[in-house]
C-alpha positions in Angstrom: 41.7 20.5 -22.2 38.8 21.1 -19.6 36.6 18.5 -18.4 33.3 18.6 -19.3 30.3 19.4 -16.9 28.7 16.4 -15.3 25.8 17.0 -17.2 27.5 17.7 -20.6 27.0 15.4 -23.5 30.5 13.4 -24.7 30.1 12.7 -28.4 26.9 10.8 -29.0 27.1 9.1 -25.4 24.3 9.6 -22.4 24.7 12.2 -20.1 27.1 11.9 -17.7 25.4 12.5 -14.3 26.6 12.7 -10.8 27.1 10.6 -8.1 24.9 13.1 -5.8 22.6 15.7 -6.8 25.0 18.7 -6.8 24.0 21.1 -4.2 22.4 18.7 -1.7 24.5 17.0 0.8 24.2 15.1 4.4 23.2 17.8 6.9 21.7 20.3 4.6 17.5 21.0 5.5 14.9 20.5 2.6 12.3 22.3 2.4 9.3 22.2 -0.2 5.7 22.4 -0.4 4.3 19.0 -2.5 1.6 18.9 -4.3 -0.1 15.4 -3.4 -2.0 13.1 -5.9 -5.5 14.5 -5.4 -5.3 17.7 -4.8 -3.8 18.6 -1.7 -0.3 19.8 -0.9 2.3 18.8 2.2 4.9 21.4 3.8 8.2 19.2 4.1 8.5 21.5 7.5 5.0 19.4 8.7 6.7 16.4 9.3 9.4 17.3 11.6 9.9 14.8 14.7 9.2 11.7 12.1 12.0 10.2 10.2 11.1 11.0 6.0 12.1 8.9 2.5 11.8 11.0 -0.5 11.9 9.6 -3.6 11.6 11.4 -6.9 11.0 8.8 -9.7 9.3 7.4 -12.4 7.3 3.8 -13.0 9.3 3.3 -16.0 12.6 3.2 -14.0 14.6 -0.1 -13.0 14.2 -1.2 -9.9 10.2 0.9 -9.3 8.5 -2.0 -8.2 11.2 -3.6 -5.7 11.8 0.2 -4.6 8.4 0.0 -3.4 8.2 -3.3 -1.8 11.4 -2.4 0.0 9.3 1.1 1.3 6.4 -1.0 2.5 9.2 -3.7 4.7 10.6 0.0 6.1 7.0 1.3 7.5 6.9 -2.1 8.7 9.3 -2.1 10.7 9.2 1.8 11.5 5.8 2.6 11.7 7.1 6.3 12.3 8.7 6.4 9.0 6.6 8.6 6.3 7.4 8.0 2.8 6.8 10.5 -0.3 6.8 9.2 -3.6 6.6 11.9 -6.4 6.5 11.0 -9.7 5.6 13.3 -13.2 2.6 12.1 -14.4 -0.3 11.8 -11.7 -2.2 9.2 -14.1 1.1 7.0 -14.0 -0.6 3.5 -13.9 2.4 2.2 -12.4 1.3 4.3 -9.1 -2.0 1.8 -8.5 0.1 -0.9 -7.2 1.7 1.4 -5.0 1.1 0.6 -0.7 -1.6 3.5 0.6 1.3 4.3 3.7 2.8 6.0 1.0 2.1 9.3 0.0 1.9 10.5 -3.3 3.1 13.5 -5.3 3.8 14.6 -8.0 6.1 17.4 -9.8 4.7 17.4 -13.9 7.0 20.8 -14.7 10.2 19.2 -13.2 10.1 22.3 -10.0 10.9 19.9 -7.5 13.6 18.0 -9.0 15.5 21.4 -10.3 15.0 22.4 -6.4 16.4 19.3 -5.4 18.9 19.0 -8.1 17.8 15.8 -8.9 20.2 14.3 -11.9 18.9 10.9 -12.3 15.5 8.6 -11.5 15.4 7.6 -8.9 16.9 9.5 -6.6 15.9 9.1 -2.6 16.6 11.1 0.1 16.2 10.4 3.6 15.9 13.1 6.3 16.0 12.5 9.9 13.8 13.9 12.4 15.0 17.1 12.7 14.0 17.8 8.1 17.9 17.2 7.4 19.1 15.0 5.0 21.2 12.1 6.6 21.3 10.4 3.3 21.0 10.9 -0.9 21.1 7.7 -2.9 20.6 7.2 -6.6 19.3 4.6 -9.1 18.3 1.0 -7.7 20.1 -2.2 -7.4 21.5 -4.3 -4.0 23.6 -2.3 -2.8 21.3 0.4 -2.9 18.9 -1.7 -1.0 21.3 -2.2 1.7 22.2 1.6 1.9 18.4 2.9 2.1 17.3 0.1 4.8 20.7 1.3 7.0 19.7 5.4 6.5 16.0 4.8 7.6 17.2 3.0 10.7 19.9 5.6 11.5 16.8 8.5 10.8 14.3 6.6 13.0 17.5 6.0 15.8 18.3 9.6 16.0 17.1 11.9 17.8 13.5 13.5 17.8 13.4 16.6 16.7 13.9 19.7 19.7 14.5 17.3 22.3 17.0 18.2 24.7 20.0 16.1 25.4 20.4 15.4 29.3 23.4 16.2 31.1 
């Protein structure tokens, strides 16, 4: 009997989802153009040579608020650090407590999360300097606490983007 997709419904059970969005992986680039909260948009591409968290979510997700309190300790300690929060709903009232180092998108027909592959809220990514992804990490809890804080300080350790090693 085949197994059923990882998006397939069992019965009358949730969704079965995937660890990792499928077609985004460690070392691949991203690229997008995101419409920001007010207007304006920002080329993904615009902020190589600074170490990026991406985080496609929602306010009415588990873990939103500690999310964000953990993204405001991270600038704090790497002031290079740019995070992107995009959400659906621009008017999401859960977005006014959010820190203003943060920038805010937002994706209301779902474009960016089918580019992305995004199978679940939240799901972060965080690219080094260079624009690649060094890490994908889903939903919120502890451990995924400990797993974002140790990719942001890997991105902001590595290298900047077209230096040149010396010999």
């Amino acid at each position: 009997m085949p197994e059923p997709s990882p998006v397939e419904e069992v019965g009358s059970a949730a969704p079965i989802m995937p660890a990792e969005p499928a077609n985004r992986v460690a070392g691949d680039e991203l690229e997008a153009t995101i419409p920001v909260i007010g207007g304006q948009s920002i080329e993904l591409s615009s902020l190589r040579g600074q170490p990026v968290l991406l985080e496609i979510s929602a306010s009415w997700e588990p873990g939103f608020v500690e999310a964000h309190n953990l993204y405001t300790e991270l600038i704090g300690e790497h002031s290079e650090l740019e995070v992107i929060v995009i959400v659906a709903d621009p008017a999401d009232a859960g977005l006014d407590g959010l820190s203003p180092a943060f920038t805010l998108a937002w994706d209301p027909a779902g474009a960016l999360a089918a580019k992305f592959s995004v199978a679940t809220f939240p799901t972060m990514f965080v690219l080094d300097r260079s624009g690649r992804i060094t890490r994908v990490v889903n939903g919120w809890d502890d451990a995924v606490r400990a797993e974002l804080t140790d990719a942001v300080a890997g991105a902001v350790a590595g290298p900047v983007a077209g230096a040149v090693a010396s010999p």
